[in-house]
C-alpha positions in Angstrom: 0.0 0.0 0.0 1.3 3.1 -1.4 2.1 6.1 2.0 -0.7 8.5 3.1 -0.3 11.6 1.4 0.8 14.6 2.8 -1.1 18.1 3.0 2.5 20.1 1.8 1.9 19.2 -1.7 -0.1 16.1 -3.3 0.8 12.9 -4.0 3.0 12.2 -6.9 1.5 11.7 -10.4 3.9 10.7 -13.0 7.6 9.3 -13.2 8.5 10.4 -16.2 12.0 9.0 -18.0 14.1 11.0 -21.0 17.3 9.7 -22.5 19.9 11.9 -23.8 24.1 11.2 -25.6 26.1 13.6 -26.4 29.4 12.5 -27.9 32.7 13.9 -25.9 34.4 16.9 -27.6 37.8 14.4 -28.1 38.1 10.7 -27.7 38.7 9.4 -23.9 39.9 7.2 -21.8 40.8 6.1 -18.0 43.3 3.4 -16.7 40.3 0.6 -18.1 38.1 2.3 -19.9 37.5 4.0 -23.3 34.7 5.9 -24.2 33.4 9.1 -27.2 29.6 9.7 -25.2 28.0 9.9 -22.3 24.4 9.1 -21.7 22.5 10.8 -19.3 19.2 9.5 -18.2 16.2 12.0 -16.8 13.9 11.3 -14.2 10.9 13.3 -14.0 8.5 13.6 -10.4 5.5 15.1 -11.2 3.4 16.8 -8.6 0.6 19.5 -9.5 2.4 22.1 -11.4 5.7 21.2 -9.9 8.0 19.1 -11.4 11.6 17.4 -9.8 14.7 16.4 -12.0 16.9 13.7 -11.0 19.2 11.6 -13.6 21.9 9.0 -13.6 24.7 8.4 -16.3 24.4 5.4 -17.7 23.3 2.6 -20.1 20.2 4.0 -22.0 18.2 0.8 -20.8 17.9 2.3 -17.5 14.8 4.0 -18.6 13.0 0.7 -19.0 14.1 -0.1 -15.2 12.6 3.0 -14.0 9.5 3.0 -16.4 8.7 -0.5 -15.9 9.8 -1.5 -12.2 10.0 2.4 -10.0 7.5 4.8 -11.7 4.6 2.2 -10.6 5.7 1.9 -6.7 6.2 5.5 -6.6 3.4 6.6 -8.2 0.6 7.7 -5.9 3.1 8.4 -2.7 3.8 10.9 -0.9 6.6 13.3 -2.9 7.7 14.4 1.1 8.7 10.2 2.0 11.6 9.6 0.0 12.9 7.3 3.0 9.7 5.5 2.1 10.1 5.6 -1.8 13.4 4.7 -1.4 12.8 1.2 0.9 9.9 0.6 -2.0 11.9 0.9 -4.5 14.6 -1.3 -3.5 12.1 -3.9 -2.7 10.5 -4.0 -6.1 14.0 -4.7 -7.7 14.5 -8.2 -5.3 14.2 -10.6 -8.5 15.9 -8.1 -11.3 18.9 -7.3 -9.1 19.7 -3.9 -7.1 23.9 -3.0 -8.2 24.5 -1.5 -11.2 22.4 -0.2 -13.6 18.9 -1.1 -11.6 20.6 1.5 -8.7 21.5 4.0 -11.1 17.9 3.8 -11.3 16.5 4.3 -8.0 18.9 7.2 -7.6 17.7 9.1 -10.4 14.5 8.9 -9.7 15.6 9.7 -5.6 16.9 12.6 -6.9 14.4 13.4 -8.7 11.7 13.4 -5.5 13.9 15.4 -3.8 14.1 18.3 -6.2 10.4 17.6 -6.2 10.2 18.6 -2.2 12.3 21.6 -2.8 10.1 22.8 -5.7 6.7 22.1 -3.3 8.9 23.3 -0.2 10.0 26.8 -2.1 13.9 25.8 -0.8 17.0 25.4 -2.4 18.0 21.5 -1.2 20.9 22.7 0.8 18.4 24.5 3.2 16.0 21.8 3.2 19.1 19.4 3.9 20.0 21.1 6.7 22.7 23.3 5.5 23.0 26.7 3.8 24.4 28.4 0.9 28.0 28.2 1.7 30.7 27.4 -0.7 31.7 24.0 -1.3 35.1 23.1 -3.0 35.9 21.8 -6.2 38.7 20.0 -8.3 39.2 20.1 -12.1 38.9 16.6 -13.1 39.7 15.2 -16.5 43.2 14.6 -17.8 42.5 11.4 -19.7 45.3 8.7 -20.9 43.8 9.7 -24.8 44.9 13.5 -24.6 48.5 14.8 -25.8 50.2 17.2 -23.9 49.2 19.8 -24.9 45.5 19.3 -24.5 46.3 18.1 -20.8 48.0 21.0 -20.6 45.4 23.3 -21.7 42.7 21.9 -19.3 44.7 22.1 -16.5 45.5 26.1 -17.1 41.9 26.3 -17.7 40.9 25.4 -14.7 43.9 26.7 -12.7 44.5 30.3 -14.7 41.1 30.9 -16.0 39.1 29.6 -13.4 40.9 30.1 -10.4 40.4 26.2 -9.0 43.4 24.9 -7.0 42.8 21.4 -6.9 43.2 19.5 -10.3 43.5 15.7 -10.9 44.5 13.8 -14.3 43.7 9.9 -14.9 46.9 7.4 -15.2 47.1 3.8 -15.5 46.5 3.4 -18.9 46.4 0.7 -20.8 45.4 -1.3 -17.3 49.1 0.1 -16.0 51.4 -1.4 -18.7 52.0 1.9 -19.5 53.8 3.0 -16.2 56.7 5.5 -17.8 54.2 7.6 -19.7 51.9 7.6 -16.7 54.8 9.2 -15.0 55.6 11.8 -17.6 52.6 13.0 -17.5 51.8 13.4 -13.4 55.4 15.4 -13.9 54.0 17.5 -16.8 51.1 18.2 -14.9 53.1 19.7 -12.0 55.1 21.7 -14.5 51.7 23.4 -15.9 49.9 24.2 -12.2 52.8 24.5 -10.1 53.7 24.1 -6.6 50.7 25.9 -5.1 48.3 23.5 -6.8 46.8 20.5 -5.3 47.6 17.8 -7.7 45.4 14.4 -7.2 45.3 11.0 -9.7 42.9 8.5 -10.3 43.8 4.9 -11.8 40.7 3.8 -12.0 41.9 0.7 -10.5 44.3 -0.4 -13.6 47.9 -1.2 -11.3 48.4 -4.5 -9.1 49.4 -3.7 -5.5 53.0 -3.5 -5.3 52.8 -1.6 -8.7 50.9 1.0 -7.0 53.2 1.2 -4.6 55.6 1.7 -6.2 54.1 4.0 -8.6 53.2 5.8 -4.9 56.3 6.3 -4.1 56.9 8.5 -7.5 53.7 10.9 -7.3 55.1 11.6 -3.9 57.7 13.1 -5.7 55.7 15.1 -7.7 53.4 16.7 -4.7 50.6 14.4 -5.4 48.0 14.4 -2.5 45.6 12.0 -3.8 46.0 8.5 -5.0 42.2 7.3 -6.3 41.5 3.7 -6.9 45.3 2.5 -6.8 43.6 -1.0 -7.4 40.2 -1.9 -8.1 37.6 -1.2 -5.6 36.4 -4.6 -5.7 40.2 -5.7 -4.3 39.6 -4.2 -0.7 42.2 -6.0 1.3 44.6 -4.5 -2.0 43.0 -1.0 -1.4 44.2 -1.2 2.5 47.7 -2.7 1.8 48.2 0.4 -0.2 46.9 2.7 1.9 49.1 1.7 4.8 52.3 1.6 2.7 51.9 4.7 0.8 51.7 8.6 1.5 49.3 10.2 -0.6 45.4 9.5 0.3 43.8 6.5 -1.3 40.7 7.1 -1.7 37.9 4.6 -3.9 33.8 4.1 -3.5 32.6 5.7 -6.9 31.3 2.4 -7.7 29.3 2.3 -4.2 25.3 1.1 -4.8 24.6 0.4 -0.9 25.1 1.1 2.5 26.7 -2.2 3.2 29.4 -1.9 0.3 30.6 1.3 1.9 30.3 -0.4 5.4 33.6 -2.9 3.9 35.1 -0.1 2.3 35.7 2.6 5.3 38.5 0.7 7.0 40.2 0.5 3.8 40.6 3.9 2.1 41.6 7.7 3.5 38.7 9.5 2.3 35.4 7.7 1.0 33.9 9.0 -2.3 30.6 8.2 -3.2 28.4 9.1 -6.0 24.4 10.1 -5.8 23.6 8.6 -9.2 24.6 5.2 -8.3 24.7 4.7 -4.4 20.4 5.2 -4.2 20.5 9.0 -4.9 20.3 11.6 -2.2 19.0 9.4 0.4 21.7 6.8 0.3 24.7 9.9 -0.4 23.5 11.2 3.1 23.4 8.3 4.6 27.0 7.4 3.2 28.5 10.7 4.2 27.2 9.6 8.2 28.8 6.4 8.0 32.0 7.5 6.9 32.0 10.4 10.0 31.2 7.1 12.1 34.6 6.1 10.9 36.3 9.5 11.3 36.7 9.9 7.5 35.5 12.6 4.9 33.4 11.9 2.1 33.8 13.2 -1.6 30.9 13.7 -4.3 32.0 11.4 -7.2 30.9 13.2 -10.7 27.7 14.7 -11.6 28.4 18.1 -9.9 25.3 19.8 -10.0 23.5 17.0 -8.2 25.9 16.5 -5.2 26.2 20.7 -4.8 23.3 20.5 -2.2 24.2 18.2 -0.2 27.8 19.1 -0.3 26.8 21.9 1.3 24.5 20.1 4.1 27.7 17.7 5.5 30.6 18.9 7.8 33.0 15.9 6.2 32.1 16.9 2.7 35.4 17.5 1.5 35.1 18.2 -2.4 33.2 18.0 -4.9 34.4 16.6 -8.4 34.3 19.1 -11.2 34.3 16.4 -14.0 35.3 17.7 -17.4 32.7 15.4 -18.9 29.2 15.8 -16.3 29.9 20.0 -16.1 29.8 19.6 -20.2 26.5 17.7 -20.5 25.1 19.2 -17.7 25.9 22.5 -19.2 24.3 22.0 -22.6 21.1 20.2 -20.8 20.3 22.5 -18.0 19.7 26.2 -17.3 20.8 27.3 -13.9 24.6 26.0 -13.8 26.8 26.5 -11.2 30.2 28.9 -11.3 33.4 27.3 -9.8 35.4 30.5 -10.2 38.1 30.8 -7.1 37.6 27.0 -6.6 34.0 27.1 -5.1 30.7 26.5 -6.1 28.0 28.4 -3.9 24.4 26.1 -4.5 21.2 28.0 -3.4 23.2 31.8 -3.2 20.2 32.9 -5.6 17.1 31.2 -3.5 16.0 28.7 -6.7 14.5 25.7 -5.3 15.9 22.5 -5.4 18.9 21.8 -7.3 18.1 24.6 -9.3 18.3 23.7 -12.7 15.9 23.4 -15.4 16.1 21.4 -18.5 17.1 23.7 -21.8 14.5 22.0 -23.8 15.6 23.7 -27.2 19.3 22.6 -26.6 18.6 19.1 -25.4 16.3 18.1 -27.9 19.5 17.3 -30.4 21.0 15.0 -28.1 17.2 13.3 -27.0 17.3 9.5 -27.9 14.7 8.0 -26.3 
């Protein structure tokens, strides 16, 4: 039986699901993976006259998981419960399996109720979350193994020179670490272009083997770097702690998070947690990640999809960055109205009163990249 309605707003109508790709602006690639597009998928809460966003990125059959399986349990409940809409949800995917692309479902549309409450709330989520408009920090992120120097050079002044951010990270690994020398070329020609005052992190997306990362460690220590993400894969826990014990910079690992429990195994193992609203069960499961990781006297930082995380960045004491992901700030950029400004390093989410999230879909701009 679907919740009892509350009298702040009515029940919700319509989940509503939109699929949009839009090709990278160069070819890319991590320590393991190579990509040319990103697919973003659209949630839509309907209430009245209000309506909530929330998207993952993700394979385009997503929308059939929400469509089919979500929109039907949420349907008819109460837009306020989404501790209630979350438990249905997660309860209606028992046969099709909750990990992966089924909990980039559930977060999206998560996401999406919350906007919803802000929009029937008149608040901007970071008030409604408990917080307030306060600035939340940010790191450049992007450097992949595809681009030459010179475009990793670029990007990095971009965000350093132009936009004033002094936290920048740059993927290595690549080619699933066999590639170590280049890897190292690069972390040192990424010091050369930001310079000593920068914070320099790196992300291997889990391509080394433990003593490789060590080892690899021991030269990004050289070069300044702070923060060592996914060293090995994130799956390799007892790997992920070796290395941390044995090596200076952070390690830090959890993007691939989709419930409490994974995160549970993963705090002992890691400096700083990251977790990521579009896959670990939305808003609802990010805040109740960022608690857990207090519990274990560690911060948490927003994985991706910037504009989604800003809120509650804002909300949580042990928030300690937010990624500022080449790729997510591009798509969200062309999709949305109502972007965020990191200039100086920050991003400031509800300074102007919008509710919500604040931003609305640019329905003349996405329509080219609409595919289902």
């Amino acid at each position: 039986m679907n919740a009892v309605v509350s009298t702040a707003g009515g029940a919700v109508e319509r989940i509503a699901v939109r699929v949009y790709t839009v090709p990278t602006d160069t070819p890319e690639a991590d320590g393991t993976l190579a990509w040319d597009r990103t697919t973003l998928v659209l949630a839509e809460a309907v209430s009245g006259p209000h309506t909530g966003l929330g998207w993952t990125y993700g394979a385009p059959a997503t929308a059939a998981v929400i469509g089919q399986e979500l929109a039907p349990v949420v349907t008819g409940r109460d837009p306020h419960d989404t501790s209630g809409a979350q438990e249905a949800m997660s309860r209606a995917v028992r046969n099709t399996g909750r990990p992966g692309l089924v909990a980039g479902a559930i977060s999206a549309v998560d996401l999406a109720l919350w906007d919803l409450r802000g929009h029937l709330l008149g608040l901007p989520l970071a008030r409604l979350l408990g917080g307030a408009a306060r600035p939340v920090r940010v790191y450049g992120s992007g450097g992949f193994t595809t681009y030459s120097a010179g475009r990793q050079e670029s990007q990095l002044r971009h965000w350093t020179e132009e936009q004033g951010i002094p936290r920048v990270k740059i993927k290595i690994g690549e080619d699933r670490g066999t590639r170590e020398r280049r890897d190292l070329r690069r972390v040192s020609a990424a010091r050369a272009a930001v310079g000593d005052r920068v914070e320099l992190y790196t992300d291997a997306n889990g391509a080394y083997r433990r003593k490789q990362a060590v080892r690899i460690a021991a030269a990004l220590t050289g070069a300044g770097v702070t923060w060592f993400e996914e060293p090995v894969s994130s799956d390799d826990l007892a790997g992920l702690r070796s290395v941390r014990d044995a090596v200076a910079p952070d390690v830090t690992a959890g993007e691939y998070g989709y419930d409490l429990a994974y995160f549970a195994r993963m705090a002992p193992c890691v400096d700083c947690l990251q977790a990521d609203a579009t896959r670990c069960g939305g808003l609802t499961g990010w805040l109740r990640t960022a608690a857990l990781a207090e519990a274990h006297g560690l911060d948490v930082s927003a994985h991706c999809a910037p504009h989604l995380h800003a809120h509650a960045a804002a909300a949580v004491p042990n928030c300690r960055h937010l990624e500022w992901f080449h790729d997510h700030v591009r798509v969200e950029r062309l999709l949305f109205d109502g972007t965020l400004d990191p200039a100086g390093g920050t991003v400031t989410p509800g300074a102007d009163g919008t509710p919500g999230h604040g931003l609305r879909l640019a329905p003349v701009r996405a329509a080219e990249y609409r595919v289902a």
